[in-house]
N, C-alpha and C positions, 0 to 999 in steps of 0.2 A: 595646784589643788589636788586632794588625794581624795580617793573615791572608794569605798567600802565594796569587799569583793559581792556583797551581797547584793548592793548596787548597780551592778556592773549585769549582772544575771536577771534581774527581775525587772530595772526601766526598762529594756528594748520591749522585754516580753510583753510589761503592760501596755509600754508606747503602741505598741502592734497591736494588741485587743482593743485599744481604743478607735484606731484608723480602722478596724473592721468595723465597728458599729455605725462609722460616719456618713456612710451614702444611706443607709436605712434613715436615720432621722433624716438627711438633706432633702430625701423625695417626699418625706410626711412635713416637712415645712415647708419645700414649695409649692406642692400642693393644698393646702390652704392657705394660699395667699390668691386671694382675686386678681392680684395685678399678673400674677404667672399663666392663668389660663389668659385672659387679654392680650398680653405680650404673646404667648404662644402661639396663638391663634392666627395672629397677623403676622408674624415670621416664619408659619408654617405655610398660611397664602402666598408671601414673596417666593418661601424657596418651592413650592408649587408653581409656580409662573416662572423663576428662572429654568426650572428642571424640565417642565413639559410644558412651554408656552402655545405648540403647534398647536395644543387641543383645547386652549382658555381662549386663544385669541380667534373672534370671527374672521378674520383677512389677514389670515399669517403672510402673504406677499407682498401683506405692506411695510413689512418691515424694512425690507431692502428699499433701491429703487426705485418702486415703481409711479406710474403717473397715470391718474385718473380724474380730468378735466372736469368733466363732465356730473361729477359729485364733489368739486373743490368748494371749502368752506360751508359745511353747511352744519347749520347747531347740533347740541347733540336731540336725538332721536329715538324710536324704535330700534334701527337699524344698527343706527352708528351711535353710539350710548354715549361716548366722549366726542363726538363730533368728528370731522374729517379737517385736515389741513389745507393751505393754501394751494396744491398739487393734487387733492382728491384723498389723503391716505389717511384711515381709518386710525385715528388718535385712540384708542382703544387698548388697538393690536399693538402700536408703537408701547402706548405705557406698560404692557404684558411684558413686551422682548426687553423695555428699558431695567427690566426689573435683575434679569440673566445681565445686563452692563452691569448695572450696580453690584449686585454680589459678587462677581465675579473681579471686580475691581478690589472689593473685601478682603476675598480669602486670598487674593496675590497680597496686599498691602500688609495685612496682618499675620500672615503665613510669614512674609520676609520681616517682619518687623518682631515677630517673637521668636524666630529664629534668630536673628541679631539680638535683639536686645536682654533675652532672655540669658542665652549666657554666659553675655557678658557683667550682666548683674552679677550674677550666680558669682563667677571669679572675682570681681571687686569688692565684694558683699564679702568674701569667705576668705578675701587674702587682703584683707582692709588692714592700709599702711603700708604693703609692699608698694614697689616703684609701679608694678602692670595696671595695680588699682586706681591710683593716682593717677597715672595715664589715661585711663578709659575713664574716669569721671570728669577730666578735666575736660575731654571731650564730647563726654555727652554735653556737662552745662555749656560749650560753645553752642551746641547747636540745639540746645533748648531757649538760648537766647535771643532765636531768632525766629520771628513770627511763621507758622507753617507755609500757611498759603503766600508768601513772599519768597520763602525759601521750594517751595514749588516750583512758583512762576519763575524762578532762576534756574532751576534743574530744566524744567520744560521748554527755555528758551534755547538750550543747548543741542535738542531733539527734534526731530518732528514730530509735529502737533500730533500724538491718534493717542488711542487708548492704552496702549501699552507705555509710553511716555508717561501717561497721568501716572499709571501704575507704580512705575521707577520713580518718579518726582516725588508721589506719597509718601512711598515706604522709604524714603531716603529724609524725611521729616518728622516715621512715627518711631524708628527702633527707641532713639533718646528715652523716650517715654515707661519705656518697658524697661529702661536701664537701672530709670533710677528707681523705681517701683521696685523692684527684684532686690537692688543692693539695699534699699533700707530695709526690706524684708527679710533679708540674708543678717544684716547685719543686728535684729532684733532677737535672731532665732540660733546665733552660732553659736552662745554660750548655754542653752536651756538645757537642764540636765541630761535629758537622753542623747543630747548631740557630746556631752564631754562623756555618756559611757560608752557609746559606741567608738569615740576616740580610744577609750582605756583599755574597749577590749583589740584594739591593736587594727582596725577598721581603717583602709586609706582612707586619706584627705576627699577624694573622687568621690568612694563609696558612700563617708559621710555624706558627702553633697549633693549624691543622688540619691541615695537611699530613705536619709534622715529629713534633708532641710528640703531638697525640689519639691516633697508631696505637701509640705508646711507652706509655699507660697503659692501652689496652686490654687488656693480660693481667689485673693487679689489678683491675679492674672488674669482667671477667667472671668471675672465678677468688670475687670478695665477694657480685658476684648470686645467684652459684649457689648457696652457705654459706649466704645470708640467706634461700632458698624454705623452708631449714626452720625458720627464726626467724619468717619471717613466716606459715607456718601454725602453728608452735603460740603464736605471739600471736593469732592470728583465730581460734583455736580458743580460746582463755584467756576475749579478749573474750564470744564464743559461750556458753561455758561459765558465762561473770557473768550473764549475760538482757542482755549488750549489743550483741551481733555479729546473724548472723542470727537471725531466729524461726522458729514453727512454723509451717506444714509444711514449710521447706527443710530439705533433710537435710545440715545442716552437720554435722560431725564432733562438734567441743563442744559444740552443742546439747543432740548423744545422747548425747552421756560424762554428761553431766548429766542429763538428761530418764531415765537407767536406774539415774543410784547410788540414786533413791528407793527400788529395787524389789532394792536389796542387800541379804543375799546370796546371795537365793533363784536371783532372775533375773539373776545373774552376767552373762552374755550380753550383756545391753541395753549395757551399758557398755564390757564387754572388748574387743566387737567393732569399735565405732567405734576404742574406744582403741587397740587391734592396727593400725588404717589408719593413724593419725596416725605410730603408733612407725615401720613398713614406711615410709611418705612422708619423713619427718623422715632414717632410716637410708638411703635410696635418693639426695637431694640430698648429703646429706654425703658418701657414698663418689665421687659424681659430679661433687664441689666439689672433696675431694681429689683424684681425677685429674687433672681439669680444670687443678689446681693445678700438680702435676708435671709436666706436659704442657706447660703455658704457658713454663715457668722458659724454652724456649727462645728466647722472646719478647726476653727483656733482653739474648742472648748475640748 
């Protein structure tokens, strides 16, 4: 395919004046959207309680530890807002600290998972038909054919049970994900004009690929990360919940959904209340993934 020299000089140029205009309209379409402040809002509370829990939670030393008889089980209150557990520890402060679990289970899972997956896309996507491509896809669909949380509980059987276990079991479940996302992205976007002028103008393969096509899939990337914070806390909470994620005394969410159904349905409490954080976290990424989502659309225009 031959390409007009006139071609060759003016796409990049316009390509480029368009990707300047694009975060301007992206923040005046996410901001009117009502779901973006709602989403916002509640994942700005989570990463407030992962980042500075000492100062949200009443009884930051119940987070460890500790044992306090003497106020074991008692509903929630004044005092104790989500009630206290079967040991006296302020269910409150627990769901505060479980919140720094959760995220932090997040940014490990999806940190290794878009680090993997992403560029391995990127290469299959952009050398689609070579041997290396075929190999990494043939391997992602192995292991997208296999259910996560099964292919977890196999990873985690191999480890000891704690939180850095769940961590490596996740992300060993979600790169697949991001592989094939990237490579049908890659593979929609390698032929579009400005990608064969930046070819003509003598542009490595690399450059293209970082230059050209990576800033073209980052909408779908960040639009599936955001989706997948609530996938991968109620998988970390599932594991949790089996005695495979973290253990006691972390105040992981599943933990305590499980550590309170023994004490149903007297002490309702123990469990409603982790489980109300989980639903709130899970409801707050989705409404912030849907925006995120509508917002980006202007990314492809």
């Amino acid at each position: 395919m031959s390409i007009p020299a006139s071609a060759t000089t003016e796409l990049p140029g316009l390509h480029a004046a368009a990707r300047r205009r694009r975060p301007a309209r992206w923040v005046r379409r996410f901001l009117r959207n009502p779901l973006s402040a709602a989403g916002a809002t509640i994942v700005a509370l989570l990463v407030g309680c992962a980042l500075i829990p000492g100062l949200l939670a009443p009884f930051p030393g119940d987070a460890g530890p500790s044992v306090h008889f003497d106020r074991a089980s008692r509903p929630p209150g004044a005092v104790h807002w989500f009630g206290t557990d079967e040991v006296g520890r302020d269910i409150f402060s627990r769901t505060v600290y479980g919140a720094r679990v959760s995220l932090a289970l997040v940014v490990a899972v999806l940190g290794i998972a878009l680090g993997v997956g992403v560029p391995l896309g990127l290469v299959a996507g952009y050398w689609n038909g070579h041997w290396s491509s075929a190999g990494i896809m043939r391997v992602t669909d192995v292991f997208l054919s296999v259910p996560p949380l099964a292919l977890a509980l196999a990873v985690t059987a191999a480890f000891r049970p704690d939180l850095w276990s769940a961590m490596l079991a996740i992300s060993f479940t979600w790169w697949p994900w991001f592989t094939r996302l990237v490579y049908g992205e890659v593979l929609s976007r390698r032929e579009e004009p400005y990608v064969e002028a930046a070819r003509a103008l003598g542009q490595h393969d690399a450059v293209v690929l970082i230059r050209e096509i990576l800033p073209n899939v980052v909408s779908p990337v960040v639009v599936k990360a955001t989706l997948d914070v609530s996938f991968v806390i109620l998988l970390g909470s599932g594991l949790a919940f089996l005695g495979v994620g973290a253990q006691e005394p972390t105040p992981d969410w599943g933990a305590m959904v499980a550590r309170g159904r023994t004490f149903l349905p007297n002490n309702w409490w123990m469990s409603t209340m982790p489980g109300l954080a989980i639903f709130v976290a899970v409801m707050g990424f989705n409404l912030l993934g849907d925006a995120l989502r509508d917002a980006l659309d202007v990314w492809g225009q």
